[in-house]
C-alpha atoms as an extended CHARMM CRD file, in Angstrom:
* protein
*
       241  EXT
         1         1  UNK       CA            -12.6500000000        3.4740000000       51.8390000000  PROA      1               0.0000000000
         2         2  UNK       CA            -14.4940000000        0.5520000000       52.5390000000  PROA      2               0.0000000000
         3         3  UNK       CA            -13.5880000000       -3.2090000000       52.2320000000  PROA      3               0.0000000000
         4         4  UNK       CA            -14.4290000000       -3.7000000000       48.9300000000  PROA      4               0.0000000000
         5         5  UNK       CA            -12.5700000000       -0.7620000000       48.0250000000  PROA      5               0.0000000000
         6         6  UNK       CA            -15.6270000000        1.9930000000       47.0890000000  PROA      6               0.0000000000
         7         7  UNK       CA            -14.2970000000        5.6890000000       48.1170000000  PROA      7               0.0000000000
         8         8  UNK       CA            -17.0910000000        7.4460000000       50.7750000000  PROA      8               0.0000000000
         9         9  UNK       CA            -16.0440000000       10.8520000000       51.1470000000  PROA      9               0.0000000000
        10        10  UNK       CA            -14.9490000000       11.8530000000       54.3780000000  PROA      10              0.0000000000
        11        11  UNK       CA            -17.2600000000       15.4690000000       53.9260000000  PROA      11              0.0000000000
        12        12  UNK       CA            -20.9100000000       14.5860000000       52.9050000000  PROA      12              0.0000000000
        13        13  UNK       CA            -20.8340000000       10.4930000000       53.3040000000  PROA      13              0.0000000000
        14        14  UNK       CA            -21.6100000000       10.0000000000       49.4580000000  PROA      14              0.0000000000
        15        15  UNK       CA            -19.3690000000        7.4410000000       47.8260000000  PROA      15              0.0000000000
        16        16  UNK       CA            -17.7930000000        7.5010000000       44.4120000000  PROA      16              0.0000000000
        17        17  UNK       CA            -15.1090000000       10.9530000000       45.7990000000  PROA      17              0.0000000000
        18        18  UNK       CA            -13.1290000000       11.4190000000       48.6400000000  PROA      18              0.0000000000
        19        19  UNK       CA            -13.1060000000       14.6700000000       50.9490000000  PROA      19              0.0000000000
        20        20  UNK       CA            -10.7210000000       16.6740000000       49.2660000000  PROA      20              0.0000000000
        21        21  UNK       CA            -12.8970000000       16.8360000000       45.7400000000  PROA      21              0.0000000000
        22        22  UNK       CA            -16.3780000000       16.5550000000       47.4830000000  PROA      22              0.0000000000
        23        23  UNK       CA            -17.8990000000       18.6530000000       45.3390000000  PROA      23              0.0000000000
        24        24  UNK       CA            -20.4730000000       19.7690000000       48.4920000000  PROA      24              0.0000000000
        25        25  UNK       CA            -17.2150000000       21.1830000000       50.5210000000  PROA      25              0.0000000000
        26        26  UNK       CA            -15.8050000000       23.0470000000       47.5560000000  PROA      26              0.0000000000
        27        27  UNK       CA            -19.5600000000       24.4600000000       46.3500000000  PROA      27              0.0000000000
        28        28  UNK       CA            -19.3530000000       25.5380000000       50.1960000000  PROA      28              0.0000000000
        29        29  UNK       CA            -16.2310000000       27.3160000000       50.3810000000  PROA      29              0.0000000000
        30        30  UNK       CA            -17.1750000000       29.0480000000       47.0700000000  PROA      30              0.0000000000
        31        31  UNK       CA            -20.6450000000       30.3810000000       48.9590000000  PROA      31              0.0000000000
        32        32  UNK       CA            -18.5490000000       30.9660000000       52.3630000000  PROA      32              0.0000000000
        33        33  UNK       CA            -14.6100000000       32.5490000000       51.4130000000  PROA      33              0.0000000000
        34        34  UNK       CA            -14.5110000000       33.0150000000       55.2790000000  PROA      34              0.0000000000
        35        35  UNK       CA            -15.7860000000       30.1160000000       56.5170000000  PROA      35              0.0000000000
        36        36  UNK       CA            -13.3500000000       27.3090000000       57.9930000000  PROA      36              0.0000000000
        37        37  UNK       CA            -13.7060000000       25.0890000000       54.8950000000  PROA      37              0.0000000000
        38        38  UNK       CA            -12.4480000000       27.5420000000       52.5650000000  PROA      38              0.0000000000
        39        39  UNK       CA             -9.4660000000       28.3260000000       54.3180000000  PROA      39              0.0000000000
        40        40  UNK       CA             -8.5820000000       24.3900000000       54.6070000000  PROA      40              0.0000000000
        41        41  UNK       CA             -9.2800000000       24.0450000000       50.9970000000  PROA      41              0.0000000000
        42        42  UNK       CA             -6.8130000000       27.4470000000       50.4680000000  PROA      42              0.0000000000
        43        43  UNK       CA             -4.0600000000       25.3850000000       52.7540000000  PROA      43              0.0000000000
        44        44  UNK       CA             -4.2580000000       22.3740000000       50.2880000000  PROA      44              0.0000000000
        45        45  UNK       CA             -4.0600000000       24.0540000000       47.2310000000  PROA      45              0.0000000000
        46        46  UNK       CA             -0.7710000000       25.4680000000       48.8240000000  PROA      46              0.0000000000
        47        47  UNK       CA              0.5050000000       22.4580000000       49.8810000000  PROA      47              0.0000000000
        48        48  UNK       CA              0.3390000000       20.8920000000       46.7930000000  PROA      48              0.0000000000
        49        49  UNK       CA              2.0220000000       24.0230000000       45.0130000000  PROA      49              0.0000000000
        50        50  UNK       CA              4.8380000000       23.8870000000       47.3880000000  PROA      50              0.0000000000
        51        51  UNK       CA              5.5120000000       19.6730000000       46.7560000000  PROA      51              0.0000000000
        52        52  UNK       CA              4.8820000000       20.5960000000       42.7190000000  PROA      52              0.0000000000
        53        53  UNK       CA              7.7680000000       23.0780000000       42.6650000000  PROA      53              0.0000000000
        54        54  UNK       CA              9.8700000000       20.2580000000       44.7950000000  PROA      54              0.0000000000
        55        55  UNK       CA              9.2670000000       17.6020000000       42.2530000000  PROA      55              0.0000000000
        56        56  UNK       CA             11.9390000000       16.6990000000       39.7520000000  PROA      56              0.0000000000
        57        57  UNK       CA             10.7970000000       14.7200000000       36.7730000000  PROA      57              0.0000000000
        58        58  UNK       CA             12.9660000000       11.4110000000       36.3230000000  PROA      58              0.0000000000
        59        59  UNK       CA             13.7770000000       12.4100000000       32.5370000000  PROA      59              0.0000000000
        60        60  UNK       CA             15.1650000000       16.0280000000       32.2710000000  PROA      60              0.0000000000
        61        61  UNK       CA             15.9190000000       16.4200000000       36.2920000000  PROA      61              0.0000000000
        62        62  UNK       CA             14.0030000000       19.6350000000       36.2360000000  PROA      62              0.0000000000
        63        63  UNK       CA             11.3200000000       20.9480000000       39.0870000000  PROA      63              0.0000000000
        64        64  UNK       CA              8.1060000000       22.0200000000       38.4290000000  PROA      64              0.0000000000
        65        65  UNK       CA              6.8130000000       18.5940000000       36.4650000000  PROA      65              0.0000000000
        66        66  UNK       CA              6.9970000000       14.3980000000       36.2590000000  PROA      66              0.0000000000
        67        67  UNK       CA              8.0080000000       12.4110000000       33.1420000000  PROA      67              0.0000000000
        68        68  UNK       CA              3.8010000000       12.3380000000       32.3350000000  PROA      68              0.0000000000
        69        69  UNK       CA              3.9700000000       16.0530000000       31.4870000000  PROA      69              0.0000000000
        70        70  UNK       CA              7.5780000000       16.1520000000       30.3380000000  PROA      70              0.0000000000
        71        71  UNK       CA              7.5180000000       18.4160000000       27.4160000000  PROA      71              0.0000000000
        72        72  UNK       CA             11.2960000000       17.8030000000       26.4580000000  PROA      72              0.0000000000
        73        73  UNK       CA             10.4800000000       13.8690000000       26.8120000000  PROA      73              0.0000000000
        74        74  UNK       CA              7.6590000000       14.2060000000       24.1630000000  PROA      74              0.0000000000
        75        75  UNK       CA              9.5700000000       16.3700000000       22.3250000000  PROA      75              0.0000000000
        76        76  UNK       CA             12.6320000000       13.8560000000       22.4370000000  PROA      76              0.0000000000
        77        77  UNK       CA             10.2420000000       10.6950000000       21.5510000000  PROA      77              0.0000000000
        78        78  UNK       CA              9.2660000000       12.8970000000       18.4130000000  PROA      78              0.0000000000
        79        79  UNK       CA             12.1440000000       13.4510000000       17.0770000000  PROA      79              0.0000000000
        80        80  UNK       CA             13.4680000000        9.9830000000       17.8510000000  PROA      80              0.0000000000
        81        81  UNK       CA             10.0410000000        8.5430000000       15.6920000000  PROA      81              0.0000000000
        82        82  UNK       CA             10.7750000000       10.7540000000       12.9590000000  PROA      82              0.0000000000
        83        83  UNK       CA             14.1380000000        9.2890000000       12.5800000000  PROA      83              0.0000000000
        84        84  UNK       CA             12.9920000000        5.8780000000       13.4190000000  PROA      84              0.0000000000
        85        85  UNK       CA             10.2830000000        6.2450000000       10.3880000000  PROA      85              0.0000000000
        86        86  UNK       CA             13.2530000000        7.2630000000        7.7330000000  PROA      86              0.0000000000
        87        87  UNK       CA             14.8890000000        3.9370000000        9.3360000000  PROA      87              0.0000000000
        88        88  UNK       CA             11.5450000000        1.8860000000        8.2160000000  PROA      88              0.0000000000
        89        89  UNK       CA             11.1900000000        3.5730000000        4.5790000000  PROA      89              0.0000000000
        90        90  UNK       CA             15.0700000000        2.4920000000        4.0050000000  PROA      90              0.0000000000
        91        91  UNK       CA             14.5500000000       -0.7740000000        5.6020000000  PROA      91              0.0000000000
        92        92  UNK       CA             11.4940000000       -1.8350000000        3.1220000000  PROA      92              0.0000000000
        93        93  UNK       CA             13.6460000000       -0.8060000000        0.3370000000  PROA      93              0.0000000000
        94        94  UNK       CA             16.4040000000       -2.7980000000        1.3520000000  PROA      94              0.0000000000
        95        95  UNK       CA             14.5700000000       -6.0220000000        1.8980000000  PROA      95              0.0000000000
        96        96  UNK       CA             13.4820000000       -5.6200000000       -1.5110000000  PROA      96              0.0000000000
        97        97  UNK       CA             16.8810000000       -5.4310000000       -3.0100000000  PROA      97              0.0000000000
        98        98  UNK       CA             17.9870000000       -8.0180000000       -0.7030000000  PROA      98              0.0000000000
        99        99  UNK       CA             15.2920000000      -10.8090000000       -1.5120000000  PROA      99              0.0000000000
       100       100  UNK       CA             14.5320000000      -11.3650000000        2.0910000000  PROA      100             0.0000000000
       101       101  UNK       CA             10.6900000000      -12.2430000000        3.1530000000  PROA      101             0.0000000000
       102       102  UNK       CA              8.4870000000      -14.7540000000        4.5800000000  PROA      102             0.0000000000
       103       103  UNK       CA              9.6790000000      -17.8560000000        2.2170000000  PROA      103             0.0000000000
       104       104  UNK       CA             13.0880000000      -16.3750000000        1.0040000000  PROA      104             0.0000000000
       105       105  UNK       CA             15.4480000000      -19.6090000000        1.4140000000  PROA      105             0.0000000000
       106       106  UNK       CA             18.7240000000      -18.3640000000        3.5920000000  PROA      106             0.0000000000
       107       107  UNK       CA             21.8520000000      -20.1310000000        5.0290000000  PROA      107             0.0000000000
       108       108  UNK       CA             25.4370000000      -19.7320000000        6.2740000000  PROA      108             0.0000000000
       109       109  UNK       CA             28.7300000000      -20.6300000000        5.4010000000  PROA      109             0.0000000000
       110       110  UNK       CA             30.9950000000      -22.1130000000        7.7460000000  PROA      110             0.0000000000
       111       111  UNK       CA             33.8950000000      -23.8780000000        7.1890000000  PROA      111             0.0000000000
       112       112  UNK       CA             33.2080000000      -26.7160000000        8.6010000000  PROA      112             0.0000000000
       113       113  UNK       CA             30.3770000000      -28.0360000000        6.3870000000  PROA      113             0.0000000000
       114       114  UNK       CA             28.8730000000      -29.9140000000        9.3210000000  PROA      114             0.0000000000
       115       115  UNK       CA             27.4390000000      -26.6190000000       10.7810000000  PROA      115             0.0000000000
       116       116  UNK       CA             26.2430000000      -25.5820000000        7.3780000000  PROA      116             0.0000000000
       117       117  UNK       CA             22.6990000000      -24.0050000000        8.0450000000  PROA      117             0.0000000000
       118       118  UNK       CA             19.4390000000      -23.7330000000        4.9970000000  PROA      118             0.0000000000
       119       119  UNK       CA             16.1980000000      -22.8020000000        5.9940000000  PROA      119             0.0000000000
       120       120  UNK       CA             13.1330000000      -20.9190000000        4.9510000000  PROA      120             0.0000000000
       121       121  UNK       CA             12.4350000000      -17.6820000000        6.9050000000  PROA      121             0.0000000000
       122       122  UNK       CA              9.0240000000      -18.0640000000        8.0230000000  PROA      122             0.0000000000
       123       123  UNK       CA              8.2850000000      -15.2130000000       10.5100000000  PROA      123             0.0000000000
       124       124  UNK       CA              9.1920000000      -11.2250000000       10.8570000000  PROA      124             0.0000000000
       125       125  UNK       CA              9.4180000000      -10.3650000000       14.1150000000  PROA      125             0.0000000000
       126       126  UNK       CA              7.9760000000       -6.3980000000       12.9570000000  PROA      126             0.0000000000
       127       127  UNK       CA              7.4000000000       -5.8070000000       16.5630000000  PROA      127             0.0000000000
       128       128  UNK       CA             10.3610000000       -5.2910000000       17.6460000000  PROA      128             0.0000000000
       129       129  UNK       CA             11.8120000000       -4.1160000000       15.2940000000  PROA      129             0.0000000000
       130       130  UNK       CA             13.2640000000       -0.1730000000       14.9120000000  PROA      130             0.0000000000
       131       131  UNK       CA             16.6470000000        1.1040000000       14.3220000000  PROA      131             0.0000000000
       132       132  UNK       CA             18.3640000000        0.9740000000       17.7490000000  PROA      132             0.0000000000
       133       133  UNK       CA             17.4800000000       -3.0060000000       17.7820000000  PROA      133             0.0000000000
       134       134  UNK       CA             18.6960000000       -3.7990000000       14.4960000000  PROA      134             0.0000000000
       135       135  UNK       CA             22.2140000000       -2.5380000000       15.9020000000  PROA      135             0.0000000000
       136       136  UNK       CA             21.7060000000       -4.4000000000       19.2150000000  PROA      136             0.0000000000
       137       137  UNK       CA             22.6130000000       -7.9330000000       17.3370000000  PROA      137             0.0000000000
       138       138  UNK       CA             19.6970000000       -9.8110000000       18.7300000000  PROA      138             0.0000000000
       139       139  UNK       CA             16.7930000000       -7.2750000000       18.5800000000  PROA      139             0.0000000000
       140       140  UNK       CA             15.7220000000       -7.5760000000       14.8940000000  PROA      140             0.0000000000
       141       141  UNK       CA             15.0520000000      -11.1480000000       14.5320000000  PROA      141             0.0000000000
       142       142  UNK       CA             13.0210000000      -13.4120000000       11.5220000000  PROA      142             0.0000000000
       143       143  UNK       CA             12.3080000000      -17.0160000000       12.3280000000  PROA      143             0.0000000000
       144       144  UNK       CA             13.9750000000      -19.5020000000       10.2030000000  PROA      144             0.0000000000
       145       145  UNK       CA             12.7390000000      -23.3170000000        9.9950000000  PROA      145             0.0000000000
       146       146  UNK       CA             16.3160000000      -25.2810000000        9.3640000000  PROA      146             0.0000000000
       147       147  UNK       CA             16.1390000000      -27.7860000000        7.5090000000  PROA      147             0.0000000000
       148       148  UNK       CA             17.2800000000      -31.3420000000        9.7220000000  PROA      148             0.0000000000
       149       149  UNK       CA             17.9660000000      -29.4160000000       12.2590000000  PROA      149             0.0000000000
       150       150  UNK       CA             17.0870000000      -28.8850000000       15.8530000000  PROA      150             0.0000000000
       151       151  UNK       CA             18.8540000000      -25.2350000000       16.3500000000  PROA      151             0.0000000000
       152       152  UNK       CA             17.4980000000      -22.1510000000       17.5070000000  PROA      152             0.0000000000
       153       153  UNK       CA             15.4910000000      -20.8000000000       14.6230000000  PROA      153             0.0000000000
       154       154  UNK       CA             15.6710000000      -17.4500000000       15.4020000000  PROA      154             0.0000000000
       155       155  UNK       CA             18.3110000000      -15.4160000000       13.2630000000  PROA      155             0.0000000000
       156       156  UNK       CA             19.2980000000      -11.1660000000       14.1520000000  PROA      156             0.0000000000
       157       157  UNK       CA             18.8330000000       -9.6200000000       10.6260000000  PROA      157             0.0000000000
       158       158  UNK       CA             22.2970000000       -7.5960000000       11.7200000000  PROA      158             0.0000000000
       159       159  UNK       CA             23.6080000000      -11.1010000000       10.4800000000  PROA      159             0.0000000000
       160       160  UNK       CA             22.8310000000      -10.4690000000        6.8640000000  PROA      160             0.0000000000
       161       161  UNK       CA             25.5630000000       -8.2450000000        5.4470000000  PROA      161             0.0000000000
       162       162  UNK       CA             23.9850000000       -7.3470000000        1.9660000000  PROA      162             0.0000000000
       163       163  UNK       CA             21.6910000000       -5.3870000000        4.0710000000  PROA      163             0.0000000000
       164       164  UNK       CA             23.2490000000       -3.8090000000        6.4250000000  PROA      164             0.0000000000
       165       165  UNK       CA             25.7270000000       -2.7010000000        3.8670000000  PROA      165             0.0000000000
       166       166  UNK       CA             22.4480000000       -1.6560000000        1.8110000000  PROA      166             0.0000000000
       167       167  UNK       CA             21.3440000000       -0.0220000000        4.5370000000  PROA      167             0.0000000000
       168       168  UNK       CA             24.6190000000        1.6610000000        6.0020000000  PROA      168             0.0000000000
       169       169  UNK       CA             25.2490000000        3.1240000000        1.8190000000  PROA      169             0.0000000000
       170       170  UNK       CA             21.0460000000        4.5440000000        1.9560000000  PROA      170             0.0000000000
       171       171  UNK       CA             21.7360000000        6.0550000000        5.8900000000  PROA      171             0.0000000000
       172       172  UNK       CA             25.0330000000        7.3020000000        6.5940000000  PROA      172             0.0000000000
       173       173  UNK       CA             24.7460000000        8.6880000000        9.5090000000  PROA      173             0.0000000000
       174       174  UNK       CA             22.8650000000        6.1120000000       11.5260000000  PROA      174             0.0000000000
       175       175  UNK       CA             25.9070000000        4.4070000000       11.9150000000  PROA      175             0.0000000000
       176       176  UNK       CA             24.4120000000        0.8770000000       11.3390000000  PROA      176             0.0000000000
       177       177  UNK       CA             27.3300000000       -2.5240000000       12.5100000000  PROA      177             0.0000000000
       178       178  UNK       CA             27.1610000000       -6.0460000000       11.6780000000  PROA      178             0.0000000000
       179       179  UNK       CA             25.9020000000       -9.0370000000       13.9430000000  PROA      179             0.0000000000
       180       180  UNK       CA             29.4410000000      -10.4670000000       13.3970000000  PROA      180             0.0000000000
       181       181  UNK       CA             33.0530000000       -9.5440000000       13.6970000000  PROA      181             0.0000000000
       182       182  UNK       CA             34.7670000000       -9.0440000000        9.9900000000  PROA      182             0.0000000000
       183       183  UNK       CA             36.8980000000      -11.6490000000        9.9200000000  PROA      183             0.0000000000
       184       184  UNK       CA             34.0020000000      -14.1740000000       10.7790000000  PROA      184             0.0000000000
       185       185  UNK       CA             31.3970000000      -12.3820000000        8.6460000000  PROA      185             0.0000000000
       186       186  UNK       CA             31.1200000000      -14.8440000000        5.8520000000  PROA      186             0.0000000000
       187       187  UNK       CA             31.2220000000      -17.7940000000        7.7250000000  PROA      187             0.0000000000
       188       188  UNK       CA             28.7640000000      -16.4960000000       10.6260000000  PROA      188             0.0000000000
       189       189  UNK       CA             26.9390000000      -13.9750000000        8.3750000000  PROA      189             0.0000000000
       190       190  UNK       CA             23.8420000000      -15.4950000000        6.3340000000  PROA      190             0.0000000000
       191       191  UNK       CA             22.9570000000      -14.8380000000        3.0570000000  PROA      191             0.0000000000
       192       192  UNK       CA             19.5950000000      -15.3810000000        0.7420000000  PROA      192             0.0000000000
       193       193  UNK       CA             20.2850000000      -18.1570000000       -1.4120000000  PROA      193             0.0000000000
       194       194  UNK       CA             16.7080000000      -17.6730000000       -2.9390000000  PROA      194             0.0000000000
       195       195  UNK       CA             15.6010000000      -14.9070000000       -2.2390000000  PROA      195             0.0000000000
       196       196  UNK       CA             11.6340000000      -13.5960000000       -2.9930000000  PROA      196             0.0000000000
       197       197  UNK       CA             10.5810000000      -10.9210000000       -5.4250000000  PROA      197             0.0000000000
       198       198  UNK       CA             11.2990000000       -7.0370000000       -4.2210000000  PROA      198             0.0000000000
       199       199  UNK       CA              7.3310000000       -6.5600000000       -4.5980000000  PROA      199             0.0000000000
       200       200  UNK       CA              7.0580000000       -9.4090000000       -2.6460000000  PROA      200             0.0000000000
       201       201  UNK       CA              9.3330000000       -8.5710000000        0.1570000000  PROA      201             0.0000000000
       202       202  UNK       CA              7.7450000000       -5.1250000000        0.1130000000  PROA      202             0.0000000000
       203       203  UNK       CA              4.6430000000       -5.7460000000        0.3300000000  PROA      203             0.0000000000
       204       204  UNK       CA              5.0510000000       -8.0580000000        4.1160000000  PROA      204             0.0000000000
       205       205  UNK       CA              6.2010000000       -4.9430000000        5.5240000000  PROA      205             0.0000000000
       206       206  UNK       CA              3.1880000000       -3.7570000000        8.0480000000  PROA      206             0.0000000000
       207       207  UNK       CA              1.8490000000       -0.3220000000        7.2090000000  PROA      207             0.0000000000
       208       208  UNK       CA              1.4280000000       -0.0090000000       11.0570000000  PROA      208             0.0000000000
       209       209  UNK       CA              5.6830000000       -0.3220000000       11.3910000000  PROA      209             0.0000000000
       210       210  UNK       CA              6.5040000000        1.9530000000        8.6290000000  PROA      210             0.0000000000
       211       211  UNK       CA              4.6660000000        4.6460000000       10.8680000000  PROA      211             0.0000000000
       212       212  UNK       CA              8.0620000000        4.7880000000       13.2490000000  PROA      212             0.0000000000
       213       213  UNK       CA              6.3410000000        4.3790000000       16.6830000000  PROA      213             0.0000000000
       214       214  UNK       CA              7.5450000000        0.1540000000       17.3610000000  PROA      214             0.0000000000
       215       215  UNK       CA              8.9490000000       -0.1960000000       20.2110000000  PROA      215             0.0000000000
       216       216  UNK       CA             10.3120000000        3.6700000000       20.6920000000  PROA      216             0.0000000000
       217       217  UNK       CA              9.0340000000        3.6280000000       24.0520000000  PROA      217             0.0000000000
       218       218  UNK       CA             11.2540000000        1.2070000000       25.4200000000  PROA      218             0.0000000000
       219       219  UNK       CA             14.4000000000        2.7640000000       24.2280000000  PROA      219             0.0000000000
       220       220  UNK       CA             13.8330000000        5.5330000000       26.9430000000  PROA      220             0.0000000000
       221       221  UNK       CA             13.6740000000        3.1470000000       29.5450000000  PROA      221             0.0000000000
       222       222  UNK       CA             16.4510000000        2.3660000000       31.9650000000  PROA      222             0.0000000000
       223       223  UNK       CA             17.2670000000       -1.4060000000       31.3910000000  PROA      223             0.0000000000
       224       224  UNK       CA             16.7110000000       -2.2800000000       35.3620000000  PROA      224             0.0000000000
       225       225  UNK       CA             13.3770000000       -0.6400000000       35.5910000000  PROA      225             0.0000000000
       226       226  UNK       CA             14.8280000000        2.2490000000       37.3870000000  PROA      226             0.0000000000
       227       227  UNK       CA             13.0490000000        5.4860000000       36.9180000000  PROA      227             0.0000000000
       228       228  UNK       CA             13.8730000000        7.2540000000       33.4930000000  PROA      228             0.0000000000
       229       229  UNK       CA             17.3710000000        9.0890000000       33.2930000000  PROA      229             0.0000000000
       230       230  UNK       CA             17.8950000000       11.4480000000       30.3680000000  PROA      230             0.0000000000
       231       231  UNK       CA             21.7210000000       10.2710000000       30.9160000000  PROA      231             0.0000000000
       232       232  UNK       CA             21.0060000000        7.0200000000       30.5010000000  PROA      232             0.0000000000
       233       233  UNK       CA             19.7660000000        7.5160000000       26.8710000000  PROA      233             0.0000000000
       234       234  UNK       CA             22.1640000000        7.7420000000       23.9910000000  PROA      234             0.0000000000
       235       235  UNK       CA             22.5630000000       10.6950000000       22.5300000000  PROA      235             0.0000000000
       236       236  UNK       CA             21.3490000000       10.0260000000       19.0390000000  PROA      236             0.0000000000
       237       237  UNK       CA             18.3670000000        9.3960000000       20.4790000000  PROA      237             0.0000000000
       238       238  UNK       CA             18.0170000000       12.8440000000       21.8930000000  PROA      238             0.0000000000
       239       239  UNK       CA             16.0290000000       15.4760000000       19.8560000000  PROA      239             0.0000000000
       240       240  UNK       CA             19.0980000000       17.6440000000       18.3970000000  PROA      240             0.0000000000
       241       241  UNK       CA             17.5930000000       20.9730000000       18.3570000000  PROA      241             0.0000000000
């Protein structure tokens, strides 16, 4: 390779391959099954069948493959976006029973009225959005604009009880929690004090999220960057044939 990084092969001099695809050499051996660079070529191909059945892929554990050709990993992923995509159907239902959009008006109650807070959502954070975040209590988020307030605008929708309860009645057994303990529920929780139209609310939901796929890939990723462990993944994510 040379400084600027261009590949000359090591065989025939040409750039743009190096010696072990140089299509000369192999077009060679092919002519020549006796010659010296057939039996090198024959070494290789071993050599890289022996590391292949060595290699464990960082998903399932198993030899043979990596996570790239993982068939149980894509197999996994599908099932997981399957259920994920049941999670979105429910999910645009329940915002339009709920009332809760861009412009829905939305506060808190506290008991101490000083830390009352009213605002208008004005953003849907759709991208990361799926069902394993909306149970994480900080995943889901909308951005709310408080009124005479300098807070952090940015609000879990696990905080809104009506729909998690909504959405906990339409999917059992995705075992959905609230952002907040019980006991502090109604005076941590928010609630839509005006909410928006159900068509309304319906209609902000991208067709792109209801497809399942946002932010999937992530969920099978250890949270330290560490290569993938099947372990590491809960098992409702797991496909459950």
């Amino acid at each position: 390779m040379s400084y600027h990084g261009t590949v000359y092969c090591g065989h025939c001099g040409q750039k743009g391959h190096n010696k072990r695809t140089c299509p000369e050499r192999k077009k060679y051996a092919r002519q020549n099954p006796d010659s010296y660079y057939a039996r090198e070529i024959k070494r290789e191909m071993e050599r890289d069948q022996r590391r292949s059945q060595n290699r464990k892929c960082s998903y399932c554990r198993e030899g043979g493959h990596n996570r790239a050709t993982c068939s149980l990993l894509l197999k996994d992923k599908a099932h997981t976006i399957k259920k994920n995509k049941k999670f979105c159907d429910a999910f645009k239902k329940a915002l339009g029973m709920c009332g809760i959009g861009v412009g829905a008006l939305v506060g808190n109650n506290p008991k101490n009225p000083d830390r009352r807070r009213v605002g208008m959502i004005k953003e849907i954070y759709w991208n990361s959005g799926n069902f394993a975040t909306l149970r994480s209590h900080g995943g889901f988020q909308v951005a709310v604009d408080f009124h005479g307030q300098e807070w952090n605008g940015n609000v879990c929708l696990a905080r809104f009880p009506q729909l998690v309860e909504i959405l906990a009645e339409m999917l059992p057994d995705f075992r959905f929690t609230h952002g907040t303990e019980e006991s502090r529920r109604e005076s941590h929780g928010f609630r839509t004090l005006s909410p928006i139209t159900a068509e309304s609310a319906q209609k902000q939901v991208p067709s792109v999220w209801l497809q399942g796929r946002t932010g999937i890939d992530r969920l099978y990723k250890d949270w330290e960057g560490k290569p993938e462990r099947r372990g590491h993944i809960s098992t409702e994510y797991k496909c459950c044939e």
